[in-house]
C-alpha positions in Angstrom: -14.4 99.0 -2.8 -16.0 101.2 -0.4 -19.6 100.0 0.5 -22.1 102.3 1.4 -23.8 101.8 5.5 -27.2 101.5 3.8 -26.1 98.5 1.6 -23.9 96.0 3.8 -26.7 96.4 6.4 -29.6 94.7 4.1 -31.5 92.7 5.4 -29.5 93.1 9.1 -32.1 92.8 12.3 -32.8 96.3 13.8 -32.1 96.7 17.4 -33.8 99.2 19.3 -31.0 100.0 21.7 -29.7 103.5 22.6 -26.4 104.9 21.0 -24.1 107.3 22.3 -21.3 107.7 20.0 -17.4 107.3 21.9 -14.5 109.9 21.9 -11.9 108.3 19.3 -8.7 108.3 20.3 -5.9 109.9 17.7 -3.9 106.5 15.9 -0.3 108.1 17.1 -1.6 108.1 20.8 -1.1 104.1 20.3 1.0 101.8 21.6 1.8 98.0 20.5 3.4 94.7 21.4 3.8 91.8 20.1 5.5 88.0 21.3 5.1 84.7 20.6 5.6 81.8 23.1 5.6 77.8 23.0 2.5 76.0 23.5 4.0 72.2 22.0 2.3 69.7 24.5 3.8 65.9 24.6 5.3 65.0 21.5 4.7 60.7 22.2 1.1 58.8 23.2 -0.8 62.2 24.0 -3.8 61.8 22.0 -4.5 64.9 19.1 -7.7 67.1 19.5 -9.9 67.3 17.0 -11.0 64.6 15.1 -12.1 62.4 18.3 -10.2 59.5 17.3 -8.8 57.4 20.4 -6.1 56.2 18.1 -4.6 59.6 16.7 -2.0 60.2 19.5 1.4 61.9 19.0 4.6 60.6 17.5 6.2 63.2 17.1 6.9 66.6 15.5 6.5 68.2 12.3 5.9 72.0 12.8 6.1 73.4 16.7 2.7 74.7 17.5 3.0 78.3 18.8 1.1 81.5 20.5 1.1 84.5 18.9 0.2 87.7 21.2 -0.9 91.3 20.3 -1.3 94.0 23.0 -3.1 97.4 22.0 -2.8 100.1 23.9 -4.7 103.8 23.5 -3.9 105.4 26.6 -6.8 104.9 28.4 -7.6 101.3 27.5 -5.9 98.3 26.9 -6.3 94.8 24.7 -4.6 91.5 24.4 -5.2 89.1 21.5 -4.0 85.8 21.2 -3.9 83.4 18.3 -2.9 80.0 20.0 -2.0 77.0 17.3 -4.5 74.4 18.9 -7.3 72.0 18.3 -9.8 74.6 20.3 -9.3 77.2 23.3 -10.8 75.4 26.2 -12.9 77.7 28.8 -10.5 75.8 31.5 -7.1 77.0 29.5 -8.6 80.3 29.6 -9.1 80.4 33.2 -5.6 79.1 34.0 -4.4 82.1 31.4 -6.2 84.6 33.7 -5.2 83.1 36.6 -1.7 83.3 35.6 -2.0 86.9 34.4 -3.6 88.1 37.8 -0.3 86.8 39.5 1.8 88.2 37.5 0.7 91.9 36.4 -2.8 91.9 39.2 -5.6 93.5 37.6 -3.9 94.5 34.2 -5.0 91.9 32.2 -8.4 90.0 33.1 -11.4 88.3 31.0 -12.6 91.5 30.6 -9.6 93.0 27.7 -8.1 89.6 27.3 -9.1 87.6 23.8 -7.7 84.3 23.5 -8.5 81.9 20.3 -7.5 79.0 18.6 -6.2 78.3 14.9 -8.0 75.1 15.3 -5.5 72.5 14.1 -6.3 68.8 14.0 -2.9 67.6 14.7 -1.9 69.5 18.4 -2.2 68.0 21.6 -5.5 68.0 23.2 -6.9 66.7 26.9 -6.5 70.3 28.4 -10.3 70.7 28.6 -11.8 70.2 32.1 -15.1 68.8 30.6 -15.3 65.1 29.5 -16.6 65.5 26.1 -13.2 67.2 24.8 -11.3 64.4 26.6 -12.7 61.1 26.2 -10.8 60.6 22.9 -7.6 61.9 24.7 -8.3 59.3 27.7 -8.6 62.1 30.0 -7.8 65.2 31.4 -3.7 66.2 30.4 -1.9 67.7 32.8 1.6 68.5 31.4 -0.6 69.4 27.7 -2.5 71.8 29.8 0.6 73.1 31.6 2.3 73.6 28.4 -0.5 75.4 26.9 -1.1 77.6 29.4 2.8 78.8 29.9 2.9 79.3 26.3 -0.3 81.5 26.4 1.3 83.3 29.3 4.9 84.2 27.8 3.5 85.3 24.5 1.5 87.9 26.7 4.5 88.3 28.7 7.0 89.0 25.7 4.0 91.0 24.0 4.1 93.0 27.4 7.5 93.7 27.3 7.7 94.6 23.5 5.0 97.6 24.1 5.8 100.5 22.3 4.5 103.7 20.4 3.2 102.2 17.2 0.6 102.2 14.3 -2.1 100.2 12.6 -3.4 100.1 9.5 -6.0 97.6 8.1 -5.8 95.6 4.5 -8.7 93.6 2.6 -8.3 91.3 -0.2 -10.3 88.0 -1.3 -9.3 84.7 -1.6 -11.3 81.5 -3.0 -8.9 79.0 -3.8 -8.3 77.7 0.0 -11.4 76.4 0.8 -14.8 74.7 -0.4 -18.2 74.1 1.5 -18.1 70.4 3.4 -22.1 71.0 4.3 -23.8 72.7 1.0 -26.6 70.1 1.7 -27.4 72.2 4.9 -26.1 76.0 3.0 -28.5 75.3 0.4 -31.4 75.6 2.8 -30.1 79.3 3.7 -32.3 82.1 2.2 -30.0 84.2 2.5 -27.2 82.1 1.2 -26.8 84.3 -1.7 -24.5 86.2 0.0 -21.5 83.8 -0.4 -22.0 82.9 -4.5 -19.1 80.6 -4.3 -20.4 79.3 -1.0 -18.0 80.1 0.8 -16.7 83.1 2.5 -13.4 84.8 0.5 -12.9 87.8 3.0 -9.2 88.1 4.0 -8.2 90.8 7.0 -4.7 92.0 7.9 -3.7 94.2 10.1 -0.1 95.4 10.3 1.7 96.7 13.6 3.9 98.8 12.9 6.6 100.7 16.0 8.5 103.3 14.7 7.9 103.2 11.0 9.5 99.3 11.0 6.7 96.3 10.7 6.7 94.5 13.7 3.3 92.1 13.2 0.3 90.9 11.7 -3.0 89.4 12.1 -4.7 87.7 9.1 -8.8 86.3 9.5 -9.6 83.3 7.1 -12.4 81.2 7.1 -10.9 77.3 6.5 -10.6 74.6 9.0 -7.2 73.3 10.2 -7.6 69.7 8.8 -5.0 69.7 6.0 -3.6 67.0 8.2 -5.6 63.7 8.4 -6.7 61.6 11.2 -4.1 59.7 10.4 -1.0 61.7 11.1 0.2 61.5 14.1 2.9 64.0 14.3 2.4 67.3 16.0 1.6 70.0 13.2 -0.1 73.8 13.6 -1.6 72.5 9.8 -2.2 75.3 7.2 -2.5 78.3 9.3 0.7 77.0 11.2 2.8 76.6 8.0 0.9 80.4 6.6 3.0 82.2 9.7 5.9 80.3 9.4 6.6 81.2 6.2 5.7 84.9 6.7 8.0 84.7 9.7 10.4 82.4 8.7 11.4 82.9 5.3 10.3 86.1 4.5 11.1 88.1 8.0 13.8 85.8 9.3 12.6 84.8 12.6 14.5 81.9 14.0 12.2 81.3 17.4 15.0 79.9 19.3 17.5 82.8 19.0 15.3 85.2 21.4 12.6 87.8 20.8 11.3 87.6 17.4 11.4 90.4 14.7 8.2 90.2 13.3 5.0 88.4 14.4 2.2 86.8 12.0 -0.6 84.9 13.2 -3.3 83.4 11.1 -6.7 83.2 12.8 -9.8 81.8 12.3 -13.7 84.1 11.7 -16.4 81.9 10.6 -15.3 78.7 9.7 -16.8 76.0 10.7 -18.3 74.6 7.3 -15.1 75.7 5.4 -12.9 73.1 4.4 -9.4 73.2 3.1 -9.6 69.6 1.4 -11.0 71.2 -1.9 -12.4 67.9 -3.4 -14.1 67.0 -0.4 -12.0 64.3 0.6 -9.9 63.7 3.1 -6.5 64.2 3.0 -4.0 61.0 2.9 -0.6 60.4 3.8 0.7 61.5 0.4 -1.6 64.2 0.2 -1.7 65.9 4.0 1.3 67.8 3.7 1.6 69.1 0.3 -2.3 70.1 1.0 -1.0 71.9 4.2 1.9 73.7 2.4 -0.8 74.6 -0.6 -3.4 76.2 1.6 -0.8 77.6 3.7 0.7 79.3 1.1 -2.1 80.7 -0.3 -3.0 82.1 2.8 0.2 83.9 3.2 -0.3 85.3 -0.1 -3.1 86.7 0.1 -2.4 88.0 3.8 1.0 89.6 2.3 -1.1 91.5 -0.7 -3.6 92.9 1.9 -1.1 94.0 3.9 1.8 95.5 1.6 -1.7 97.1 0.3 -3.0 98.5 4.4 -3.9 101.8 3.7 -6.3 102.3 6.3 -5.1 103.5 9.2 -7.0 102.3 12.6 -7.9 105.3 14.8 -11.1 105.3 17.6 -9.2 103.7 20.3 -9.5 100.4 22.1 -13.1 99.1 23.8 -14.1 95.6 25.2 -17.4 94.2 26.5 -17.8 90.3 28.1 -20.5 88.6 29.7 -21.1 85.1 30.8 -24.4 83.7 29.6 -25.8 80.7 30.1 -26.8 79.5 26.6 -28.7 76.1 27.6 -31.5 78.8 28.6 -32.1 81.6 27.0 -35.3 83.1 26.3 -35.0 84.7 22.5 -36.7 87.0 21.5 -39.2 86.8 18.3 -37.0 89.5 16.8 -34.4 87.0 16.1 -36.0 83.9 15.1 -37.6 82.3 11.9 -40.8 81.9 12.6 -41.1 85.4 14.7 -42.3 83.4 17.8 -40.4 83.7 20.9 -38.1 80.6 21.2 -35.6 79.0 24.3 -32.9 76.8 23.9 -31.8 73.9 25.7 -30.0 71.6 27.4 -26.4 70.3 25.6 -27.1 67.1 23.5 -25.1 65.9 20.3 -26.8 64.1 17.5 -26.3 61.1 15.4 -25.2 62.3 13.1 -22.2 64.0 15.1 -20.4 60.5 15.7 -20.2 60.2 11.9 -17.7 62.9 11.9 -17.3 65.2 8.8 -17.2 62.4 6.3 -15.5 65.3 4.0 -12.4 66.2 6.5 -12.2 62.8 8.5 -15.1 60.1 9.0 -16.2 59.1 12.7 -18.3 55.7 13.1 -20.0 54.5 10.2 -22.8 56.7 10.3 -24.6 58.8 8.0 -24.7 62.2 8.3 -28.4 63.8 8.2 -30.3 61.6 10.6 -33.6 63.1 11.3 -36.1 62.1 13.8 -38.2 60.1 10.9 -35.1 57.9 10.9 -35.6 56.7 14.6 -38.7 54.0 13.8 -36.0 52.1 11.7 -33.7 52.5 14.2 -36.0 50.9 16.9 -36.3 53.7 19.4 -32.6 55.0 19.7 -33.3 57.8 21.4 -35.8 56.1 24.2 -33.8 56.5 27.3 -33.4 60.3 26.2 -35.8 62.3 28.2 -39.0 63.1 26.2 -38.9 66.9 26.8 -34.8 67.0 25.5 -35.8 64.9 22.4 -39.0 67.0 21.5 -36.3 70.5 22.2 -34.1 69.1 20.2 -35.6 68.3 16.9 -35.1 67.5 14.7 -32.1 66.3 16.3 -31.9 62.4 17.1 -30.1 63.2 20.2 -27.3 60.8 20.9 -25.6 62.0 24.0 -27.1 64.6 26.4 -24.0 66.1 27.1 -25.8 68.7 29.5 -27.3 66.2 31.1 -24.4 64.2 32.5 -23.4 64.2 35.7 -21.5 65.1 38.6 -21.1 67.7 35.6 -22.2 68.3 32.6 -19.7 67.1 29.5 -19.8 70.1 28.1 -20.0 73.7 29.3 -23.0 75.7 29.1 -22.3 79.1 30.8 -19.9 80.4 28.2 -17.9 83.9 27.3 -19.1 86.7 25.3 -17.4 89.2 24.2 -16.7 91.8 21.2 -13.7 93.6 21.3 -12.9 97.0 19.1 -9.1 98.0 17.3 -10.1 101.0 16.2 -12.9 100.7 13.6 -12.5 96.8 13.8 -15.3 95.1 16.0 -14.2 91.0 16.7 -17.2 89.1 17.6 -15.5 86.5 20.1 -17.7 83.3 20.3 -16.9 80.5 21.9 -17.6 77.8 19.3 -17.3 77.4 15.5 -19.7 79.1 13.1 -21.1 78.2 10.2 -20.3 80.9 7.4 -24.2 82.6 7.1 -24.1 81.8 10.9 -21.4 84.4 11.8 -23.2 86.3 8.8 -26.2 86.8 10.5 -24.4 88.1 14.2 -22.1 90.2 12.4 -25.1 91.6 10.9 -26.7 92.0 14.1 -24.2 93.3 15.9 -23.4 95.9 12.9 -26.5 97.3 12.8 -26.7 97.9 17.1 -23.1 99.4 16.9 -23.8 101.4 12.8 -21.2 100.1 11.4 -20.2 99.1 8.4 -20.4 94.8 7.7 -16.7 94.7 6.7 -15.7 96.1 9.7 -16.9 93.6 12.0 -15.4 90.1 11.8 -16.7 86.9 13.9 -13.5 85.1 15.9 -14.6 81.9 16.5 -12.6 79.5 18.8 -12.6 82.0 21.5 -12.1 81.7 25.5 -14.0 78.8 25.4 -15.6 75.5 23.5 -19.0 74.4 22.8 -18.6 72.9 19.6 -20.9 74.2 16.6 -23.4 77.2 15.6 -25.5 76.8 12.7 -28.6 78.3 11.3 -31.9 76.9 12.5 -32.3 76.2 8.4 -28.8 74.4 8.6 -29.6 72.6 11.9 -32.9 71.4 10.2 -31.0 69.2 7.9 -28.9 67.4 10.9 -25.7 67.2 8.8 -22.3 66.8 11.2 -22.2 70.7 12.1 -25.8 70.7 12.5 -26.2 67.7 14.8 -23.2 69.6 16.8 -24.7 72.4 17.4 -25.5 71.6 21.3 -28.3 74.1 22.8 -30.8 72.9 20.2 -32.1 74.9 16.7 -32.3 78.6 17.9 -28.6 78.8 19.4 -28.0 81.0 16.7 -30.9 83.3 17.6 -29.8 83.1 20.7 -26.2 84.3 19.5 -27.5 87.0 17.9 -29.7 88.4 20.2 -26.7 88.2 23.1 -24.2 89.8 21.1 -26.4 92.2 20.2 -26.7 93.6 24.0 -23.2 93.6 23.6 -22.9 95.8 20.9 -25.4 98.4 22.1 -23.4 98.3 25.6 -20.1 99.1 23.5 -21.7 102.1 21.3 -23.2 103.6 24.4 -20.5 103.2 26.6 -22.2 101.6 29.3 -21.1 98.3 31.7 -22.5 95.1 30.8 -23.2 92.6 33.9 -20.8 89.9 34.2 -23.7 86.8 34.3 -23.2 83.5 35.9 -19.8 82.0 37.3 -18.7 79.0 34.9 -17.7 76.0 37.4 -14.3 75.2 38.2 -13.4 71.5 37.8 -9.6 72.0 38.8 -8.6 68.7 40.7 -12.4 66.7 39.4 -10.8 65.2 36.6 -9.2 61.6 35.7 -6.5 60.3 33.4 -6.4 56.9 32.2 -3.3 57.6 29.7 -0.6 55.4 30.8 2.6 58.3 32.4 5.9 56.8 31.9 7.4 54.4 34.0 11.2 54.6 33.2 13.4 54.3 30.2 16.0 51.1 28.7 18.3 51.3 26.3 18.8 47.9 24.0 21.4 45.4 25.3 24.7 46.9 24.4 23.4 50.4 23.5 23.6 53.7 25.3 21.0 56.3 25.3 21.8 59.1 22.0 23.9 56.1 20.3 23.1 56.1 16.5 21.1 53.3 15.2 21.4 54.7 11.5 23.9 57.1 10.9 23.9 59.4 8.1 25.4 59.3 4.8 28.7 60.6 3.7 26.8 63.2 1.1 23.4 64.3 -0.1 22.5 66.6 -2.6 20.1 69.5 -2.4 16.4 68.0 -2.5 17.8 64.8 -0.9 16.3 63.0 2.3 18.7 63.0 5.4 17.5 60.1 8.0 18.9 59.1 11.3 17.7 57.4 14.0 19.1 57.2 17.5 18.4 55.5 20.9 16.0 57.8 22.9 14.1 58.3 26.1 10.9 59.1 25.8 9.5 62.6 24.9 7.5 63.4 27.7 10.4 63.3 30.4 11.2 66.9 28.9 8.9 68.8 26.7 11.8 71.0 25.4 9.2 73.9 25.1 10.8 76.7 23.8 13.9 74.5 22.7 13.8 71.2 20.0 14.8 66.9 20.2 16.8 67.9 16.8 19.5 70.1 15.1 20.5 69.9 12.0 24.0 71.6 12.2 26.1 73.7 9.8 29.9 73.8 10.2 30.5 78.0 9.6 34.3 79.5 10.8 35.5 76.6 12.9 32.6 75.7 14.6 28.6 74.0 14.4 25.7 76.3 14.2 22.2 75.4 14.3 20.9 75.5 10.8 17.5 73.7 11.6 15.5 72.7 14.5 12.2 70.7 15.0 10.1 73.8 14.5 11.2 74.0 10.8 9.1 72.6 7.5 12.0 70.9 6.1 12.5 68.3 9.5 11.0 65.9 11.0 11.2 64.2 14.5 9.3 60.9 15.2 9.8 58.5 18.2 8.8 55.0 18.1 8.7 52.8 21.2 10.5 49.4 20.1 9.9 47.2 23.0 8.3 48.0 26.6 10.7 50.5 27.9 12.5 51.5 24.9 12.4 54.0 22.3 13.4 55.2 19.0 14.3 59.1 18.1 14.3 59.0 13.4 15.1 62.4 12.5 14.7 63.6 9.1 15.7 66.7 6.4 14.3 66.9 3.2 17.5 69.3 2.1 15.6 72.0 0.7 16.9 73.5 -2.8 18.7 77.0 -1.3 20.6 75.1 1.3 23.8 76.4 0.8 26.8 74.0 0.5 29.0 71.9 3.4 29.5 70.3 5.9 26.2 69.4 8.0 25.3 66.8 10.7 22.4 65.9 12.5 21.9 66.6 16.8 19.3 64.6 18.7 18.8 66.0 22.2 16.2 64.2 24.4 15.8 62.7 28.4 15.1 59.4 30.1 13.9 58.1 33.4 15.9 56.3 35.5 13.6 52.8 36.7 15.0 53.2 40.2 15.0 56.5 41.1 12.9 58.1 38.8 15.4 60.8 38.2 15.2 62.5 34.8 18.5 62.3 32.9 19.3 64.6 29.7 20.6 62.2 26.9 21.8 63.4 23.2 23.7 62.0 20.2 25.0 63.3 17.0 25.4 61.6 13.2 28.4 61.7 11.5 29.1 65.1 9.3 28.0 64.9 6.0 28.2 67.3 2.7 25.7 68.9 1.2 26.2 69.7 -2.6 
């Protein structure tokens, strides 16, 4: 349903900037691409990003995590968008995108039309952040992770680049309120304008469908849930719900097979407002016999829904392209009373995470035994915790019980404090691009704000979170009163929100009247600053009388359909060779007289994990859960891997294959 201008901006603060409405561009003058690229880091003893757990490093691989790139093009003015399958879009992965994007096509792409964002999965590689605080967990910095990322974020462009043609779009809107429940209502509760989400949560689902030449060539889908199907304790490689949402779409209903060249048809899932949306409906975490039926659950659902709004996209995009960025620093900004509760002028401050932050989200994965909520009150019991915390940070922080200044550290801060903002326009669409994750009324409130500067309707402006950078939460100064996990994560203090709001706001007005905005402060570069304390590998062994790719357990002679296929085979291990854009595993179909892939390590259905089973050697167990429409024959199972000679250090391909086995 159509909502009036007048209704969706109740309640939505006025701006007093000027307006100067923008040419539109005609829809058929556009062109699109789309393209999709690798971005699988280390698939053994590469800790995960996410849940901050030293322990959770990689074993392996369930789904492939992957890029997914859109270029828009009216003629005049050009935009990229990126969905990238990973724990959070680090401000130093963004800089080694642009960097990467200067070399190649010089002043085509830059920070300025380029929006790159993260699904926010638990379960992908992490240490590709140049600040500490994103890397302590993954004992430091990552340099093949961050490599990987970065060439994966690159080739999607690329191929998107390449794909560009005349093409249209059209926008669809449906609701959806069975994949995700509020993990913080304590903290929603205290929202007086929480009304707007009854269920307490937010249900809005947005498509839109690329088309080139009448054929569908692509989507983009914005859901608010979190990416932690997957618990702290898996430690294989998965892109989670959203991951499993586009490979479906992809996979089994547009029949992209990612290793057999360009793709077909191009879905990614990304994230709006979601950073006290949960996917683990009862509030629990998931466990190891729940985490992947809850990923294929959510998933699914969100493919559904995303497939009804699109079959139903009957509203074509037309105005053109636009784009506005600044860099601000948001440890010290002045806000204006306009924007805050009280209607006193506010500042925020320095980066600091609360007590409550190292519990973790007790409802997707616990931290330390902590509680969540602790208040300054609390600190008398506690004997002083926060004593050797500067008196001016604790008294800008509260009610905060500030744990660690993360500003405050030196050489550098741990966290980043001059940070990207930006709002791009598709057409009517306005994306809100912040660089953390938003609480639901959070990204309520700036879409608000920046709807009323740009008089536009609410539905048309959506908040993309996880965007060119990382500085963990944004909650209302109501929420951040109540210190619960997002709260005591929000880092510049209780009016970083306001803050927010009032920036983005400047934004918008820039946009509607056409004007520059200035670019603000340079954000450091740490390139060649950081450390690594995760041990590389030294060289590989096979077991006394064993070769590397021998079979340790071979297949059997037949399975039937919904059977489990396991073999295991002498390995190397996995970071000698990435095999981005490739896979450790086929499962093989014999067709005509000779073996075709049938599966690979980026399917649902497989498997790889490696296991090291004494100092220098490994073990490669592939599995298949034979799903129900495999058609009957003769299969068997491909393991293709590397190892590292101990006196040379030479890197030396290795592979092995089961015995054939029928499938009936």
């Amino acid at each position: 349903m159509r909502v009036s201008r007048r209704t969706v901006l109740a309640g939505a603060t006025a701006l007093p900037f000027a307006a100067v409405a923008r040419p539109a561009a005609a829809a058929s003058s556009l062109k699109v691409g789309v393209g999709i690229g690798d971005v699988t880091g280390p698939a053994a003893e590469n800790g995960m990003m996410g849940y901050s757990m030293p322990q959770q490093q990689t074993a392996g691989i369930h789904l492939r995590t992957r890029a997914r790139a859109y270029i828009v093009d009216d003629g005049a003015k050009r935009i990229v968008f990126v969905t990238a399958e990973l724990g959070a879009l680090f401000q130093s992965v963004h800089q080694g995108v642009l960097r990467e994007l200067a070399r190649k096509y010089g002043d085509r792409y830059t920070e300025q039309n380029v929006l790159l964002n993260a699904t926010h999965t638990h379960s992908a590689c992490g240490g590709d952040s140049h600040y500490a605080a994103y890397d302590l967990a993954i004992l430091g910095f990552q340099q093949q992770t961050y490599d990987a990322v970065v060439a994966g974020i690159v080739d999607a462009i690329g191929r998107a680049h390449e794909n560009l043609k005349p093409g249209e779009l059209t926008l669809g809107r449906t609701e959806l309120t069975e994949a995700s429940a509020n993990r913080s209502r304590v903290a929603f509760e205290l929202n007086p304008d929480k009304d707007h989400f009854p269920l307490s949560i937010d249900p809005a689902v947005t498509v839109l469908r690329f088309r080139q030449g009448g054929q569908d060539v692509g989507a983009i889908t914005w859901f608010a849930t979190h990416g932690t199907s997957m618990s702290n304790g898996n430690h294989l490689i998965s892109s989670d719900n959203k991951g499993y949402a586009a490979y479906t779409w992809e996979h089994d209903h547009a029949g992209v097979r990612y290793l057999d060249g360009p793709p077909g048809f191009v879905a990614a899932f990304a994230q709006t407002n979601s950073g006290d949306m949960t996917p683990n409906l009862d509030l629990k975490p998931g466990t190891p016999e729940t985490e992947f039926e809850n990923t294929r659950r959510i998933g699914e659902l969100q493919f559904q829904a995303a497939k009804r709004a699109f079959d139903a996209a009957s509203e074509t995009v037309t105005g053109g392209v636009d784009h506005r960025l600044t860099y601000v620093d948001m440890s010290a900004v002045d806000v204006d009373p306009r924007f805050t509760p009280d209607g006193r002028p506010h500042r925020t401050c320095t980066a600091a995470i609360g007590v409550s932050m190292l519990a973790g989200s007790t409802e997707d994965g616990p931290g330390l035994p902590l509680p969540e909520g602790v208040k300054n009150p609390f600190i008398d019991w506690l004997g002083g915790i926060d004593a050797p915390i500067p008196r001016a940070l604790a008294d800008a922080q509260a009610p905060k019980v500030v744990a660690v200044p993360f500003g405050a550290m030196k050489p550098y801060p741990w966290a980043p404090e001059v940070l990207p903002l930006q709002i791009v326009r598709i057409g009517q669409l306005h994306l809100v691009a912040g660089p953390a994750e938003y609480t639901i009324v959070a990204g309520l409130r700036i879409r608000k704000t920046v709807a009323e500067a740009l008089g536009v309707p609410l539905e048309n402006v959506l908040m993309q979170g996880y965007s060119n950078a990382y500085s963990q939460y944004v909650t209302t100064p109501e929420e951040y009163d109540s210190q619960q996990y997002e709260g005591a994560s929000t880092l510049f203090g209780r009016y970083t929100l306001p803050a927010y709001q009032q920036e983005f706001g400047k934004l918008a007005a820039a946009m509607k009247a056409g004007t520059p905005v200035p670019h603000g402060p340079v954000p450091r570069d740490l390139r060649g600053r950081l450390v690594n304390f995760q041990p590389g590998v030294v060289f590989d062994s096979a077991p006394l009388l064993k070769n590397f790719g021998d079979v340790v357990t071979d297949a059997n002679r037949s399975y039937r359909r919904g059977e489990q296929v396991s073999v295991a085979f002498v390995t190397g291990h996995p970071k000698n060779d990435l095999r981005r854009d490739g896979t450790f595993l086929e499962v093989q179909r014999y067709v005509d007289g000779r073996w075709v892939r049938h599966a690979d390590d980026g399917d649902w259905a497989t498997k790889f994990r490696w296991t090291r089973t004494f100092v220098s050697e490994s073990r490669a167990e592939v599995t298949w859960d034979i799903p129900a429409n495999t058609p009957a024959g003769k299969y068997r199972v491909v393991h293709s891997g590397a190892w590292k000679h101990g006196l040379t250090g030479a890197i030396a391909q290795l592979g092995g294959t089961s015995r054939a086995f029928v499938v009936s």
